[in-house]
C-alpha positions as CSV (number, residue, x, y, z in Angstrom):
1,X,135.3,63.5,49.3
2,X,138.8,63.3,47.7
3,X,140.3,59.6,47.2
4,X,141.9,58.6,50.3
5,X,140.1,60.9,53.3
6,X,139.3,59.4,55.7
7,X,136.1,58.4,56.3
8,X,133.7,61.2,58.3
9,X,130.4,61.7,59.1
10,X,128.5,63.9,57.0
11,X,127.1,66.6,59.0
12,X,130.6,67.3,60.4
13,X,131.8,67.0,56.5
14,X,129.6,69.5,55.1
15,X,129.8,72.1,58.0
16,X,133.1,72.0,57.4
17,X,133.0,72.2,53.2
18,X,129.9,75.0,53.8
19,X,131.1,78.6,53.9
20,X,129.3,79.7,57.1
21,X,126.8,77.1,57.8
22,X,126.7,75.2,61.4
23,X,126.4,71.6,62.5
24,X,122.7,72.2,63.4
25,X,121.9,74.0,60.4
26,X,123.7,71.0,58.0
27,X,121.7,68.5,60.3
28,X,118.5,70.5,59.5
29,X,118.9,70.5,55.8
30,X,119.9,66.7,56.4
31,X,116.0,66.8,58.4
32,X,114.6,68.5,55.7
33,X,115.8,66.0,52.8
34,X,117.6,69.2,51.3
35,X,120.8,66.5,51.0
36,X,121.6,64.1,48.8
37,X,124.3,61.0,48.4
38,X,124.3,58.8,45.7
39,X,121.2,60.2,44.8
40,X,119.8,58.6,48.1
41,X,118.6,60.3,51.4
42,X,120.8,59.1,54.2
43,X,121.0,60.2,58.2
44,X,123.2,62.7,59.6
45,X,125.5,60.0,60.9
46,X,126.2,58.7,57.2
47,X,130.1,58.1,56.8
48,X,131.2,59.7,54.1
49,X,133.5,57.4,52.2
50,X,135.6,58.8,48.8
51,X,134.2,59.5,45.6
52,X,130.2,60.0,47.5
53,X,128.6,62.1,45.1
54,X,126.8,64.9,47.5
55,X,123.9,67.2,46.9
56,X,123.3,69.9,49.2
57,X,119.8,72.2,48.0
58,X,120.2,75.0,50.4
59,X,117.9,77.7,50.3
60,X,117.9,80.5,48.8
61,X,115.7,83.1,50.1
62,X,117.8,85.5,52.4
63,X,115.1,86.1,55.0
64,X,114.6,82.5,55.8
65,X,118.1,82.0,56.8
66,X,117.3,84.0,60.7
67,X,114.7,84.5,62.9
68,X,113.1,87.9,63.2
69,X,111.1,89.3,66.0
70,X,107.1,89.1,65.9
71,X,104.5,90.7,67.7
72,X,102.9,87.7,68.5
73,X,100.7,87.5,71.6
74,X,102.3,84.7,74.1
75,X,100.3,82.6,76.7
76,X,103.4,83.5,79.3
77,X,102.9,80.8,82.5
78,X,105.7,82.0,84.3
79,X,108.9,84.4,83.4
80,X,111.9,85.6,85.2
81,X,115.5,86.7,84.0
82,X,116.7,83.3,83.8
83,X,114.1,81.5,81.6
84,X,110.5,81.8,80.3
85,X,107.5,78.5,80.5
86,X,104.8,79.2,77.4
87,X,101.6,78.0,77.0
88,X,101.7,77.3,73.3
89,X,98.7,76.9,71.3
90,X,97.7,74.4,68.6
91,X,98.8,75.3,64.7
92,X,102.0,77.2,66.4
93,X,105.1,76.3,65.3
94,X,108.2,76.1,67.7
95,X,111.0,77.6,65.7
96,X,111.4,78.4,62.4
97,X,112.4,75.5,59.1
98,X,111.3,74.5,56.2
99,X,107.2,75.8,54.9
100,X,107.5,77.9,58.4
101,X,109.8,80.9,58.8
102,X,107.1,83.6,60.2
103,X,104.9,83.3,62.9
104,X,106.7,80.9,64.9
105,X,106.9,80.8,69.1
106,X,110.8,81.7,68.4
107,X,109.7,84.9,66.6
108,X,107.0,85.5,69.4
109,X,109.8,85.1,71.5
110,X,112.7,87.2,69.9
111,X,109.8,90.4,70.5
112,X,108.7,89.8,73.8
113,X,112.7,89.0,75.4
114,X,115.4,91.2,75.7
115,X,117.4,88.3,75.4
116,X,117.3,85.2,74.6
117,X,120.1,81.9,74.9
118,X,122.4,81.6,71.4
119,X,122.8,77.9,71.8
120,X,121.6,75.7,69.4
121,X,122.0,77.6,66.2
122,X,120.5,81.3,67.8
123,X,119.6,82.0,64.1
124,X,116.8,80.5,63.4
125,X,116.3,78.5,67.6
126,X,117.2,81.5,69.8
127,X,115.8,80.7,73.1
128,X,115.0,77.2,72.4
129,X,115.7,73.9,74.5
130,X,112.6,71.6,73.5
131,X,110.0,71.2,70.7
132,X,106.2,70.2,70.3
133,X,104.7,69.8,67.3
134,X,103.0,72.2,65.3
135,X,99.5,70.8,66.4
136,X,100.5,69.7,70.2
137,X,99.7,72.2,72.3
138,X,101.0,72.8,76.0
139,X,103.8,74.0,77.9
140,X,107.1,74.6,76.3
141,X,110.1,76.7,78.1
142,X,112.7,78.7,76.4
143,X,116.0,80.1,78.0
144,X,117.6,83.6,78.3
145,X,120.9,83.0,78.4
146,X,123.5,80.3,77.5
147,X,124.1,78.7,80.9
148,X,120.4,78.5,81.8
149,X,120.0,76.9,78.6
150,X,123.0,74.0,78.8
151,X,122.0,73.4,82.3
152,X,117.8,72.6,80.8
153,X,118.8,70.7,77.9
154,X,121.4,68.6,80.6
155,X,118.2,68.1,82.5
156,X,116.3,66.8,79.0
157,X,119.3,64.6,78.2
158,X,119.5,63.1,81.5
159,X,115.4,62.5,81.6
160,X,115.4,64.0,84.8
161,X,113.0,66.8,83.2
162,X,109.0,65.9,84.2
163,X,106.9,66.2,81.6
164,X,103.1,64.8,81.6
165,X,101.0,64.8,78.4
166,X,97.2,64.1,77.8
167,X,95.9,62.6,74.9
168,X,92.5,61.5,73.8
169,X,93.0,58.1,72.1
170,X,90.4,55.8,69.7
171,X,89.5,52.5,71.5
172,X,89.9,51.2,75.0
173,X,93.3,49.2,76.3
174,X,93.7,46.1,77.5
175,X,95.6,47.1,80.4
176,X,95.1,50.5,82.3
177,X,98.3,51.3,82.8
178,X,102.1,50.3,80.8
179,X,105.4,50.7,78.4
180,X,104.8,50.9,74.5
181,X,108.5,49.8,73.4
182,X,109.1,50.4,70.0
183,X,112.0,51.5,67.4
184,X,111.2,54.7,65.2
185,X,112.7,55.7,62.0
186,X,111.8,57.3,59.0
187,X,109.0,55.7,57.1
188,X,109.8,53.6,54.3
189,X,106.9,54.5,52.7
190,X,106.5,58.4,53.6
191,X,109.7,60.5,54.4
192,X,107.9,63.1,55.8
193,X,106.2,60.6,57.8
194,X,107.8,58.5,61.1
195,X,107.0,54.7,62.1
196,X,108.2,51.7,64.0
197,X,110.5,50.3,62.0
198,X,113.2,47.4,62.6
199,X,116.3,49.8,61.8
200,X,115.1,52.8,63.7
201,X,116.0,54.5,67.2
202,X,114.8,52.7,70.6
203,X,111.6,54.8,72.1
204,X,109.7,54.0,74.9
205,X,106.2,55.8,76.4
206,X,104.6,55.2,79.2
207,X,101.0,54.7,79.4
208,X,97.6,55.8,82.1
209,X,94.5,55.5,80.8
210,X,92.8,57.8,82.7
211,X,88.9,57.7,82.2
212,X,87.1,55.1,79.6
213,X,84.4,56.6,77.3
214,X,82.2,54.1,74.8
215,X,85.0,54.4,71.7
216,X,87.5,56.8,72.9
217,X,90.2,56.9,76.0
218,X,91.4,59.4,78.0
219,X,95.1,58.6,78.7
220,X,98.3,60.4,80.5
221,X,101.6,59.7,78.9
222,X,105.3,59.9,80.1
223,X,108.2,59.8,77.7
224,X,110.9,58.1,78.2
225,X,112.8,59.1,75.4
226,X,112.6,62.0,73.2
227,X,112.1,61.1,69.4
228,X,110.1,63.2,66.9
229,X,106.6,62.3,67.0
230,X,106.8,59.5,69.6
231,X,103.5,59.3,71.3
232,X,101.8,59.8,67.8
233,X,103.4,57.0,66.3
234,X,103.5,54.4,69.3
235,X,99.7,55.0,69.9
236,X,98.8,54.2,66.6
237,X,101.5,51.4,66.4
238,X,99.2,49.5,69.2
239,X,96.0,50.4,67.3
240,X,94.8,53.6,69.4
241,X,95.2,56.3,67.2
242,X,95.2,59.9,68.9
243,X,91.8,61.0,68.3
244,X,91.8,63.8,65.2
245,X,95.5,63.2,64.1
246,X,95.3,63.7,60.2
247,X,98.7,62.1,60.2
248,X,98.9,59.0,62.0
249,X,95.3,57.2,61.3
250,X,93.5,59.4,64.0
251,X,90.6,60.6,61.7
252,X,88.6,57.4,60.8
253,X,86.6,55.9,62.6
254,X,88.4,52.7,64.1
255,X,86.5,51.7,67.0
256,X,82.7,51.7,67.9
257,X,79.2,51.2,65.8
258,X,79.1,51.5,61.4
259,X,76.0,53.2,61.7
260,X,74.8,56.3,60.4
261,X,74.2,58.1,63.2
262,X,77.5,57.4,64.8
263,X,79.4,58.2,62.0
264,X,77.5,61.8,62.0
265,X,78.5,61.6,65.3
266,X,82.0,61.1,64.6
267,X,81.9,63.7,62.0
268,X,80.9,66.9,64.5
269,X,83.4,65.7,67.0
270,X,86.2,66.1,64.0
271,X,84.9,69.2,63.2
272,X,85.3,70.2,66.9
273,X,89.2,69.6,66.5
274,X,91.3,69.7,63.5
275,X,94.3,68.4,64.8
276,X,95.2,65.5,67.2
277,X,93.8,65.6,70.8
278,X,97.4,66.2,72.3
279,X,98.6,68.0,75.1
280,X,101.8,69.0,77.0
281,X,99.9,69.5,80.2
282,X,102.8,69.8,82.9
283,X,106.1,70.6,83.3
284,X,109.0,70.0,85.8
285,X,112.3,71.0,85.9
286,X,115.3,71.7,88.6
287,X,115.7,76.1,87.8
288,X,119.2,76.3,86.7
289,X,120.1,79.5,88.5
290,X,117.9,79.5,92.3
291,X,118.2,75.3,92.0
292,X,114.4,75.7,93.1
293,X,112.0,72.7,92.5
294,X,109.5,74.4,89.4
295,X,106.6,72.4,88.5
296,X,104.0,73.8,85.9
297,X,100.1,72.3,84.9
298,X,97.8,73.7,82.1
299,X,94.5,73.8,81.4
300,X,93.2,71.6,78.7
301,X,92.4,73.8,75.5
302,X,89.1,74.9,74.0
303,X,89.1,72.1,71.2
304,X,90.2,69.5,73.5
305,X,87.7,70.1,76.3
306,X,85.1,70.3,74.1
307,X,85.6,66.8,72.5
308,X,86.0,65.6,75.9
309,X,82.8,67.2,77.1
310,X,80.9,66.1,74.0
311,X,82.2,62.1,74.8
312,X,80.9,62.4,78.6
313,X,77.4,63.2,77.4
């Protein structure tokens, strides 16, 4: 920035000094710590000020750049012209970025649609109005058209949207039911990586614990707001890891005996599940086009209900 511009923020700066590249594509190279100021990593709302030194690494492999169709088998819940509700498997990624261009539930998506919304940068999101992550299964819906599309993501933005995950946690709560209120941010210590931290963005979950087991907890979770990895990091803020998340403390052993056996014990159930025991089990929304009441539940998956059957023993 020249000497005397005023000051901006600097996703809207660099969509505007990038030939051809959109707000949501700048913020994703933001995301993926592609940018640079001062030699620093900074947020999307940074304000520019004159004489910032930027450093934008964008990628160079053509291909990466858009989404292309895949013949990917779908888990389809419910379609019609309007909008489609997926079940979406474990190790699935929602929409192509960084490490993932192929094989994502966008490409699935692109082959199995005529058509698919163009909101929210249709190049590399066509279709797209929510995310899990990779290793959260459960329902997910994508829209075919623009106005379908606005009107969903109004819905998510309003929190009017009805949304009920499952999780399988470590350790057994002090209360059966409540509201984990915590800030999340980047972690200090890992940037790929999210915590609580003081400077981070208000997040709030809602807690149920369903059924008690002798080290692990079945709970249902609401949230309350949307931020990326929310559940994940709140229930291992309070000490109750998701069981089986390689990320957030969720693969060692933090409640029950020391013993041998028990720690073989723990040790088959891990090898049961690879990932954390997460699940987007319903789904409610108002439909955009008939204004019809929708409401969408899903079965547990195979790794999942077998832990859980293995606990019940």
């Amino acid at each position: 920035m020249a000497p005397g511009q005023k000051k901006e923020r600097l996703d809207k700066y660099l969509t505007a000094q990038l030939e051809g590249a959109s707000r949501a594509r700048v913020q994703r190279y933001i995301q993926e710590e592609r940018v640079l100021v001062n030699d620093r990593l900074v947020r999307a709302s940074y304000g520019v000020m004159p004489l910032d030194r930027i450093i934008v690494n964008i990628p160079t492999s053509a291909p990466a750049t858009i989404a292309i169709p895949e013949n990917i088998p779908l888990d389809i819940v419910y379609e019609d012209k309007y909008l489609i509700v997926v079940n979406k498997p474990s190790g699935m990624v929602t929409h192509p970025g960084h490490g993932n261009w192929t094989g994502t539930l966008a490409n699935a998506l692109l082959f199995h649609c005529n058509r698919l919304s163009s909101l929210n940068d249709a190049s590399v999101r066509p279709g797209i109005v929510h995310r899990l992550d990779k290793d959260t299964s459960g329902l997910i819906v994508a829209a075919k058209d623009d106005a379908t599309h606005a009107s969903l993501a109004r819905q998510f933005a309003d929190r009017t949207i009805e949304r009920e995950y499952w999780a399988l946690v470590w350790g057994k709560f002090s209360t059966k039911s409540g509201m984990i209120e915590a800030e999340i941010g980047r972690s200090k210590s890992d940037r790929k990586k999210f915590a609580v931290v003081e400077d981070g963005k208000f997040a709030a979950t809602e807690y149920e614990v369903l059924k008690e087991f002798k080290f692990l907890s079945l709970v249902r979770l609401h949230l309350r707001t949307g931020r990326t990895h929310q559940i994940r990091v709140h229930l291992s803020h309070i000490g109750h890891p998701v069981f089986g998340d390689p990320t957030y403390h969720g693969r060692r052993i933090i409640y029950g005996e020391t013993t041998p056996k028990f720690k073989h014990h723990i040790s088959d159930l891990l090898r049961l599940i690879t990932r954390q025991a997460l699940h987007a089990k319903t789904l409610g929304f108002i439909h955009p086009a008939t204004k019809e009441h929708m409401h969408f539940d899903s079965e547990l998956p195979g790794d999942f209900g077998e832990v859980l059957r293995m606990v019940e023993l």
